[in-house]
Biopython code that builds the backbone (N, CA, C, O; Angstrom):
import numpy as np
from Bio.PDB.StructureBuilder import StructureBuilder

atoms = [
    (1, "UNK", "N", (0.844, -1.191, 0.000)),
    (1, "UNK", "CA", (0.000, 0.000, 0.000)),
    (1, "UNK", "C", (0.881, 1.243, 0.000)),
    (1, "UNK", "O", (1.750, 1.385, 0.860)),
    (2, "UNK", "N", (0.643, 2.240, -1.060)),
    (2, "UNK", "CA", (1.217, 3.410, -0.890)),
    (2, "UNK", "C", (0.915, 4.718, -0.036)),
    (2, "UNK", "O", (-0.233, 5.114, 0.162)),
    (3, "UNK", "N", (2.098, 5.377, 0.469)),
    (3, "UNK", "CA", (1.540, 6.204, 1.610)),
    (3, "UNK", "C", (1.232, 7.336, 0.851)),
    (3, "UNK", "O", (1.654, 7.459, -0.299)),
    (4, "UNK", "N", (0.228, 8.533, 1.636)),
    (4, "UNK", "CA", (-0.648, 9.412, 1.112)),
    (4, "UNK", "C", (0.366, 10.533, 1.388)),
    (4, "UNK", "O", (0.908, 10.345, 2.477)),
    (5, "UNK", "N", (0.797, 11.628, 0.765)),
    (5, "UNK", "CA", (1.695, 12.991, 1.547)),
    (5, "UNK", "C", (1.134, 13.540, 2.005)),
    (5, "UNK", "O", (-0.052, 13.841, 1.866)),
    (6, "UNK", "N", (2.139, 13.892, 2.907)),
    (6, "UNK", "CA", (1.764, 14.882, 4.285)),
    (6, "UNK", "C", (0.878, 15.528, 3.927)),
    (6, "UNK", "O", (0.205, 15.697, 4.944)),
    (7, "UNK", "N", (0.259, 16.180, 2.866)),
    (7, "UNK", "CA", (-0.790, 17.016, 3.163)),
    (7, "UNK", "C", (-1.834, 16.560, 2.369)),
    (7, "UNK", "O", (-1.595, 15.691, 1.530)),
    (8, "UNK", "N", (-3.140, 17.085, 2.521)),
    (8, "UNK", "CA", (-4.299, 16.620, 1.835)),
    (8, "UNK", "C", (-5.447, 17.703, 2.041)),
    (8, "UNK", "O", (-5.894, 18.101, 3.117)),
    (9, "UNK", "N", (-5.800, 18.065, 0.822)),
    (9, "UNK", "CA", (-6.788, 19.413, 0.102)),
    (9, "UNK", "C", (-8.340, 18.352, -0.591)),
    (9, "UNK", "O", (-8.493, 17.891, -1.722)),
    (10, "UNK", "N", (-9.276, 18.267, 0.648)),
    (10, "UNK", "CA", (-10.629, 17.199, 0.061)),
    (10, "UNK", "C", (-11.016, 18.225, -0.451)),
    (10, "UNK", "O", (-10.415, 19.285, -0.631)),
    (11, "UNK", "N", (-12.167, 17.890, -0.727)),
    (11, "UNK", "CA", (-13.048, 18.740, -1.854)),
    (11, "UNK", "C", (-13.863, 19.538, -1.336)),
    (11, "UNK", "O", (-14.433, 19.419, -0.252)),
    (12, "UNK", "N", (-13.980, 20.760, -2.445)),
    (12, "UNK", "CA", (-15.069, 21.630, -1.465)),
    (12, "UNK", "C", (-16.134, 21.460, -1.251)),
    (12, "UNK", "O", (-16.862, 20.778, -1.972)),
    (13, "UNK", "N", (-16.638, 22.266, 0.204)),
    (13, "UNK", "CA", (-17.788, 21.508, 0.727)),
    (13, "UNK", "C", (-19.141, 22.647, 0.444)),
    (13, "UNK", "O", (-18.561, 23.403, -0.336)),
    (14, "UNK", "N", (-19.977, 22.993, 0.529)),
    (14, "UNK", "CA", (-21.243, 23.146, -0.012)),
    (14, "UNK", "C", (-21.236, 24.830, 0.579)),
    (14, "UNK", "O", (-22.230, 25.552, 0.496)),
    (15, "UNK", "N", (-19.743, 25.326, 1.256)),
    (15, "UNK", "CA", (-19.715, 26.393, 1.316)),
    (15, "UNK", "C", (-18.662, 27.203, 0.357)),
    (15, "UNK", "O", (-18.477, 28.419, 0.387)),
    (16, "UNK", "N", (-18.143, 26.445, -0.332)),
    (16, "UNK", "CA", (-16.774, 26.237, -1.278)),
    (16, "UNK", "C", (-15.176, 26.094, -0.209)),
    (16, "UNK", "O", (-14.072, 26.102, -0.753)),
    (17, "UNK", "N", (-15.316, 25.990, 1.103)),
    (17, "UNK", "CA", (-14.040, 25.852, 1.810)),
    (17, "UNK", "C", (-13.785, 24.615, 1.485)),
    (17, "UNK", "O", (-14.594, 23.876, 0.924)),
    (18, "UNK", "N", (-12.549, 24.282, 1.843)),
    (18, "UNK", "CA", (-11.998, 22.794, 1.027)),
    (18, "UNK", "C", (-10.827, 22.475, 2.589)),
    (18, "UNK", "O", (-9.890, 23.124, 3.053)),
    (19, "UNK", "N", (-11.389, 21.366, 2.936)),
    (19, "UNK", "CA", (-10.471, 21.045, 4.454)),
    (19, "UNK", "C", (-9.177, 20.573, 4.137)),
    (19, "UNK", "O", (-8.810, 20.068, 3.076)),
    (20, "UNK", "N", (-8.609, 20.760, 5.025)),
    (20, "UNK", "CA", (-7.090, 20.732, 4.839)),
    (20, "UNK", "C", (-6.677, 20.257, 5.975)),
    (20, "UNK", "O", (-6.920, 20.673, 7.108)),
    (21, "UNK", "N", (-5.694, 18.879, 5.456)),
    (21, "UNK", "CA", (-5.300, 17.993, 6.720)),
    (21, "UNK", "C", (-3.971, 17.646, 6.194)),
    (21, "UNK", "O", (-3.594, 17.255, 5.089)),
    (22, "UNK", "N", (-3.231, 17.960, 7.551)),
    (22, "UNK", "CA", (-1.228, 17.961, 7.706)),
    (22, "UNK", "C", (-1.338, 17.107, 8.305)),
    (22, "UNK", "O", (-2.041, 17.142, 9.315)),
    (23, "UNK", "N", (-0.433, 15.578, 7.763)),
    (23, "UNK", "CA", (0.235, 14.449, 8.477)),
    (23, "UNK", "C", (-1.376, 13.612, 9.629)),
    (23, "UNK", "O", (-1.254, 12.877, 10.608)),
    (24, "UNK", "N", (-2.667, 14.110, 8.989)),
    (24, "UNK", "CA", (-3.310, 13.303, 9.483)),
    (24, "UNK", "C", (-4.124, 14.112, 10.448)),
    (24, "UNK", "O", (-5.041, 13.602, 11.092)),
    (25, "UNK", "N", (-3.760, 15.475, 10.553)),
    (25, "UNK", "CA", (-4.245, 16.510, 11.709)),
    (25, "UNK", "C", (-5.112, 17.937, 10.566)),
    (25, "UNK", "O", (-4.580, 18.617, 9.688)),
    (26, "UNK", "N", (-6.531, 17.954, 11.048)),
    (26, "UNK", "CA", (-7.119, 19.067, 10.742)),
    (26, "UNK", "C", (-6.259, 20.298, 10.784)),
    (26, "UNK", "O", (-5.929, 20.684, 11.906)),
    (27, "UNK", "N", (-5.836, 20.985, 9.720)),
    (27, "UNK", "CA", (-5.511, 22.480, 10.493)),
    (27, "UNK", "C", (-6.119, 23.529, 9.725)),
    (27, "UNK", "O", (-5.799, 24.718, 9.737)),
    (28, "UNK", "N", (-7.261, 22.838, 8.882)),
    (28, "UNK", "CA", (-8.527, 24.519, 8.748)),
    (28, "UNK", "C", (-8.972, 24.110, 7.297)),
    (28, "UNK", "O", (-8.690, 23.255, 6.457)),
    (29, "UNK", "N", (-9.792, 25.146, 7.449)),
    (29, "UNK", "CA", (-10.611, 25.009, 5.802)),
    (29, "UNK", "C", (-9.802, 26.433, 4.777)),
    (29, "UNK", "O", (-9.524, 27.606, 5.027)),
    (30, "UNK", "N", (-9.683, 25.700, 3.797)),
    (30, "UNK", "CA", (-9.448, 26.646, 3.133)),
    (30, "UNK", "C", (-10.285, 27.072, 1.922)),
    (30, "UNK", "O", (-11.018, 26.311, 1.291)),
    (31, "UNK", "N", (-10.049, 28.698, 1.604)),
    (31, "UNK", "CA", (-10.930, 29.034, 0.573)),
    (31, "UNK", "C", (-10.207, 29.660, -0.718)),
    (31, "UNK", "O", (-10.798, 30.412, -1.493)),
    (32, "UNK", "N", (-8.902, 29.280, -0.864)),
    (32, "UNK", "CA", (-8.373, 29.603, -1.885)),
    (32, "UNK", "C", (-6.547, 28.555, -1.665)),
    (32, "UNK", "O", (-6.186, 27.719, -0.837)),
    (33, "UNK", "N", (-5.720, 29.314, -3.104)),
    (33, "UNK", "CA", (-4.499, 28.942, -2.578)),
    (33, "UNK", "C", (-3.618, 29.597, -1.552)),
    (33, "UNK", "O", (-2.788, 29.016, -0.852)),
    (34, "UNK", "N", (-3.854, 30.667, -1.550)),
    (34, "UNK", "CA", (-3.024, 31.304, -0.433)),
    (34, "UNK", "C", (-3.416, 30.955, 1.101)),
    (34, "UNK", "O", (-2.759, 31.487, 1.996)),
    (35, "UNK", "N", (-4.237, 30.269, 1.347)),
    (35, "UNK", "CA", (-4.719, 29.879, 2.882)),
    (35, "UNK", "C", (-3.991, 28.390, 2.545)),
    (35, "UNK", "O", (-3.492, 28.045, 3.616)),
    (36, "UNK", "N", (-3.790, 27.644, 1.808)),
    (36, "UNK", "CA", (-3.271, 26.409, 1.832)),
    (36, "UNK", "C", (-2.204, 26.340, 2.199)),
    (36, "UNK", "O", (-1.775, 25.617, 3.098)),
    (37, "UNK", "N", (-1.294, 27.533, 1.156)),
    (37, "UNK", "CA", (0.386, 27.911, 1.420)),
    (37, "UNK", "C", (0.396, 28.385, 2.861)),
    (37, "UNK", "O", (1.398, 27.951, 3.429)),
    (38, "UNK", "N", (-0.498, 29.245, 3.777)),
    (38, "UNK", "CA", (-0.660, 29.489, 5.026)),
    (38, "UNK", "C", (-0.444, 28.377, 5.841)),
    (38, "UNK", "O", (0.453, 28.350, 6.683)),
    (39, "UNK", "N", (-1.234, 27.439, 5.631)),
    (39, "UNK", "CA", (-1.495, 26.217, 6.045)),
    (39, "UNK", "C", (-0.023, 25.634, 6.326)),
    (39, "UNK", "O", (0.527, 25.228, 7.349)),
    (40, "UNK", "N", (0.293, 25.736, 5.284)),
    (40, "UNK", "CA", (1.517, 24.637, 5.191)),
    (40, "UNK", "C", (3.133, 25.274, 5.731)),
    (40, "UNK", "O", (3.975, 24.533, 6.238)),
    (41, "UNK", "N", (3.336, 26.669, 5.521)),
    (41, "UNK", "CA", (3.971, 27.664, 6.760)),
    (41, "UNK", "C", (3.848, 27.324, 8.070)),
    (41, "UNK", "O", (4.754, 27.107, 8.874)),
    (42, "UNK", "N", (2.636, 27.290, 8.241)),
    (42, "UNK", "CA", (2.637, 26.929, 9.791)),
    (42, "UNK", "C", (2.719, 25.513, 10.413)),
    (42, "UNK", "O", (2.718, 25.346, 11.633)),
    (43, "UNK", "N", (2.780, 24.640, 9.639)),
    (43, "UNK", "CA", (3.070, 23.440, 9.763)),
    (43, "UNK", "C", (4.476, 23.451, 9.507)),
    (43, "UNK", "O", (5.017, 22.361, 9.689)),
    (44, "UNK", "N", (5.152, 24.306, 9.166)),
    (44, "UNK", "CA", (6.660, 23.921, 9.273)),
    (44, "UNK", "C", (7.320, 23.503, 7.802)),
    (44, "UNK", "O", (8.522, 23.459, 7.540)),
    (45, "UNK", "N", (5.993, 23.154, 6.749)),
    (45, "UNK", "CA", (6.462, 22.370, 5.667)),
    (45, "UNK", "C", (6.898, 23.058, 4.067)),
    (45, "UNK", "O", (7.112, 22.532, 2.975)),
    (46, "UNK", "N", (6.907, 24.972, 4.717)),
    (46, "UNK", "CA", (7.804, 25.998, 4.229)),
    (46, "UNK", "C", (8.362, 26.855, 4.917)),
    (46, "UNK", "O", (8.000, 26.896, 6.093)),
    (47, "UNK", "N", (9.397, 27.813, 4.475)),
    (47, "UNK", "CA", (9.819, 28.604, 5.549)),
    (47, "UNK", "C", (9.076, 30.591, 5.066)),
    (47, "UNK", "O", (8.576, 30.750, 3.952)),
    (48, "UNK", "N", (9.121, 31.274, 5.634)),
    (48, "UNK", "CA", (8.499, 32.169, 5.231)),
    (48, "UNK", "C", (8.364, 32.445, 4.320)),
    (48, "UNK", "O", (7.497, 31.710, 3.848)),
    (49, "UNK", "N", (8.840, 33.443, 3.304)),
    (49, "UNK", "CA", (8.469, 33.998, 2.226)),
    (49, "UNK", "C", (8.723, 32.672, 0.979)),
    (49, "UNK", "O", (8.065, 32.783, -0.055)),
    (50, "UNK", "N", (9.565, 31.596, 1.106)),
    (50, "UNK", "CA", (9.527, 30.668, 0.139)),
    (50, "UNK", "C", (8.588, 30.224, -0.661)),
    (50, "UNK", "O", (7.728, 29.567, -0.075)),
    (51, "UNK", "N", (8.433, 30.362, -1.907)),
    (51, "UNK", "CA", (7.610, 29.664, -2.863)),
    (51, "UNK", "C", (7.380, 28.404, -2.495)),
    (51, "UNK", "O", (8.212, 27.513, -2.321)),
    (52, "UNK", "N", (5.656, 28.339, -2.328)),
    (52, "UNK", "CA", (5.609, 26.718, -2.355)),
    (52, "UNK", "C", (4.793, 26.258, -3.546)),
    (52, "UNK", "O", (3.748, 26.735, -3.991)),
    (53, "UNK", "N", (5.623, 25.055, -4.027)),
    (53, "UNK", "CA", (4.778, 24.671, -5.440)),
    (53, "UNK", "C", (3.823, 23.531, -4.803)),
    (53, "UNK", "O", (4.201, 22.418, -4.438)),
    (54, "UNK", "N", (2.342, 24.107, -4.738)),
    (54, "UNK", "CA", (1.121, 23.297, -4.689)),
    (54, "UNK", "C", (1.104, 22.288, -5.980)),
    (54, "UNK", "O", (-0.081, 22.019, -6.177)),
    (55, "UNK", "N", (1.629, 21.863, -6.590)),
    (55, "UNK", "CA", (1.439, 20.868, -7.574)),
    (55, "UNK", "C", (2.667, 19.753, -7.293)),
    (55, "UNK", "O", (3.291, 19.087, -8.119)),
    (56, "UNK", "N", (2.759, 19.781, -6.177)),
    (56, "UNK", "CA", (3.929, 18.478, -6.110)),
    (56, "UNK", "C", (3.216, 17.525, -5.159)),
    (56, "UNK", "O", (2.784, 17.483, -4.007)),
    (57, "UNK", "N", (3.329, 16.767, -6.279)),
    (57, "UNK", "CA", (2.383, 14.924, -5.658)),
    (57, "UNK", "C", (2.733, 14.594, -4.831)),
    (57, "UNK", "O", (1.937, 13.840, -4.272)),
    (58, "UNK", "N", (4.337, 14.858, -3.920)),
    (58, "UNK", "CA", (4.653, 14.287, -2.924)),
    (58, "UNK", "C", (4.632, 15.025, -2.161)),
    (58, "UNK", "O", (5.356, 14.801, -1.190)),
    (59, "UNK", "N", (3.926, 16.118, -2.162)),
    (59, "UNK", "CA", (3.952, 17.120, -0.897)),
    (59, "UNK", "C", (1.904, 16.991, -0.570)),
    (59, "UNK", "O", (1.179, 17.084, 0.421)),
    (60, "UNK", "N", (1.702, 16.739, -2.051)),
    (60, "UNK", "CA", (-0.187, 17.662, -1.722)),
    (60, "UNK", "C", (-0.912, 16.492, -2.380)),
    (60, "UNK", "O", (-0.166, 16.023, -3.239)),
    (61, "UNK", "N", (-1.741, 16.022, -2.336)),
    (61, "UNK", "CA", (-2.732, 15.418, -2.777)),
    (61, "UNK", "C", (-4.167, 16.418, -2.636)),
    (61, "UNK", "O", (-4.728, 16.826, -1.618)),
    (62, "UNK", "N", (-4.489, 16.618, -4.034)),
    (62, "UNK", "CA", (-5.942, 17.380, -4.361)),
    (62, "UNK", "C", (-6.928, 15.919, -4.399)),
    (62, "UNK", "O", (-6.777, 14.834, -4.962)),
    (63, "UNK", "N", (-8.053, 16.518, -3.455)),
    (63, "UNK", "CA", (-8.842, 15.329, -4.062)),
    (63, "UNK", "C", (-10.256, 16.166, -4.368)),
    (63, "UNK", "O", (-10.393, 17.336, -4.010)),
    (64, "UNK", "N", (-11.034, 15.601, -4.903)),
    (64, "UNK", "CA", (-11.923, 16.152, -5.755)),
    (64, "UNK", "C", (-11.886, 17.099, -6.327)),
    (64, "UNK", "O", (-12.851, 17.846, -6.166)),
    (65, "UNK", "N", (-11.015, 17.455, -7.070)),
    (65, "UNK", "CA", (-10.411, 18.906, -8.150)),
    (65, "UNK", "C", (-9.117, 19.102, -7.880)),
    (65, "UNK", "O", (-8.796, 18.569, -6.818)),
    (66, "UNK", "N", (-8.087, 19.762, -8.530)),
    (66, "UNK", "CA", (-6.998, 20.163, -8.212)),
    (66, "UNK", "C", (-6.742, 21.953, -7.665)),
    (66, "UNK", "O", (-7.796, 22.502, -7.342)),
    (67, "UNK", "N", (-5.964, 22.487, -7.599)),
    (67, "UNK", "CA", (-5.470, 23.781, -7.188)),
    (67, "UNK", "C", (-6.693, 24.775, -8.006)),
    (67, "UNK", "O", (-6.507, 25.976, -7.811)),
    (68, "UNK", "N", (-7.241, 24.623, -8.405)),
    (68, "UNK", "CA", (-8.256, 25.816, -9.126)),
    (68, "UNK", "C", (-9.463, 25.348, -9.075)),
    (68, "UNK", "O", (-10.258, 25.878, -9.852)),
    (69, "UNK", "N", (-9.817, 24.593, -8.462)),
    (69, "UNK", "CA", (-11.222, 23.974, -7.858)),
    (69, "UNK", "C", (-11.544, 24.677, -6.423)),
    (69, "UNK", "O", (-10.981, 24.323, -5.387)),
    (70, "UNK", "N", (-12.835, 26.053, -6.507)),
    (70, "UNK", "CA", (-12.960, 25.813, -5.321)),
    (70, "UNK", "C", (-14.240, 26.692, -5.679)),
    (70, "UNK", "O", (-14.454, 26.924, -6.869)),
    (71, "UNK", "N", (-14.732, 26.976, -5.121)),
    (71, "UNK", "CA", (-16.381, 27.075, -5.257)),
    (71, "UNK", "C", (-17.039, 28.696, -4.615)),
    (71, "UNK", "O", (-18.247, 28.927, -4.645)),
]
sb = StructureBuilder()
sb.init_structure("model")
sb.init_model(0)
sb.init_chain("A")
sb.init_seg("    ")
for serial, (resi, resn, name, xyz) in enumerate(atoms, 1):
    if name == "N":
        sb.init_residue(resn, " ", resi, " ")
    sb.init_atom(name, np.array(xyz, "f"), 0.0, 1.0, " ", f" {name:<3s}", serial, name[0])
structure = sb.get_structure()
């Protein structure tokens, strides 16, 4: 069985926020990309101003849409 990466972006929910879970732990809904990259700052898994590329399979798993899915 293959493991899932640290982070995970489900699908949006019927308010268009899209939950966001680090290493298995809730840490918020998000409503765009810049709350994700937030997300993931504070988890440690960038350092401040660093570019983070949301399209890397081994960092993010999108599920039900990718990075421009959100409602």
């Amino acid at each position: 069985m293959s493991e899932h990466p640290p982070v995970i972006v489900y699908p949006p929910s019927s308010t268009g926020g899209r939950r966001v879970t680090v290493r298995g732990q809730i840490v918020g809904l998000a409503h765009g990309r810049g709350e994700v990259a937030s997300f993931l700052r504070r988890a440690g898994l960038a350092q401040g101003a660093e570019e983070i590329d949301l399209e890397q399979p081994e960092l993010i798993e999108w599920r039900g849409g990718d990075l421009d899915t959100w409602r």
